[in-house]
N, C-alpha and C positions, 0 to 999 in steps of 0.2 A: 257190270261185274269187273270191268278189266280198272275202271277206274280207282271202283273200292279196292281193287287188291294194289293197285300202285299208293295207293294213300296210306294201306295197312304198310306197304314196304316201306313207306317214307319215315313212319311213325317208328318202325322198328331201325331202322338208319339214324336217323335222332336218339335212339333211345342207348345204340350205340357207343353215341357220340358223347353224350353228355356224361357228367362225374359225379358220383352218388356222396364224394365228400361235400355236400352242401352243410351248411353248419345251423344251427338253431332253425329258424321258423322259413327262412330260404329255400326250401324245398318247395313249400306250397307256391311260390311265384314260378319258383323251374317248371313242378308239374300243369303250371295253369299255360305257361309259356309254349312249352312243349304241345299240349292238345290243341291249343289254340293254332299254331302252325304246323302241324302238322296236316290238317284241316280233315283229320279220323271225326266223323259223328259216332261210333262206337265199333267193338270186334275184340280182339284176342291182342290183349299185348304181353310182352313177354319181358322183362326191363332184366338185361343182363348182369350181374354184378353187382345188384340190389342193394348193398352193404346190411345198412341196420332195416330195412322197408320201408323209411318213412316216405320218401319219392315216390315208393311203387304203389302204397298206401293212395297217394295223393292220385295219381294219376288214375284211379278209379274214379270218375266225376260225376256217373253216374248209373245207372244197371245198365246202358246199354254197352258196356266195358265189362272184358272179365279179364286179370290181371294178375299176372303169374309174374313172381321177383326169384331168380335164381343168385348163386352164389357158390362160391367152392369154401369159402369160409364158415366152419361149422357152429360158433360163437357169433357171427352175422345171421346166420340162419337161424337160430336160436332166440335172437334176438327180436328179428322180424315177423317171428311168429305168435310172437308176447302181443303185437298189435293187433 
């Protein structure tokens, strides 16, 4: 248990870290980058600052992820829900 929850924090400290202006198709490499070191096999992530959702989109890799994208931008928000 204590491991999966350092893994979930690591994944959410990455998710942190990284910048949602990825531009064209670049995202899908962030988000493969990201799960891949993170070393999360699935759980709750929360991708802050989501912009348009495509990153938050990607980082779902498969059902054992449920993937929540916030944002204070209402036109980003708007957006990412189109997806």
């Amino acid at each position: 248990m204590k491991t999966q929850l350092w893994s979930m924090a690591k994944l959410v400290v990455v998710l942190c870290l990284i910048s949602c202006a990825s531009a064209g198709a670049a995202w899908q490499n962030d988000a493969r980058s990201i799960i891949a070191g993170s070393g999360v096999k699935g759980g709750f992530v929360v991708h802050v600052s989501c912009g348009d959702g495509e990153l938050t989109a990607g980082l779902r890799v498969n059902d054992s992820y449920v993937v929540q994208g916030l944002d204070t931008e209402s036109a980003s928000v708007a957006k990412a829900r189109e997806l």
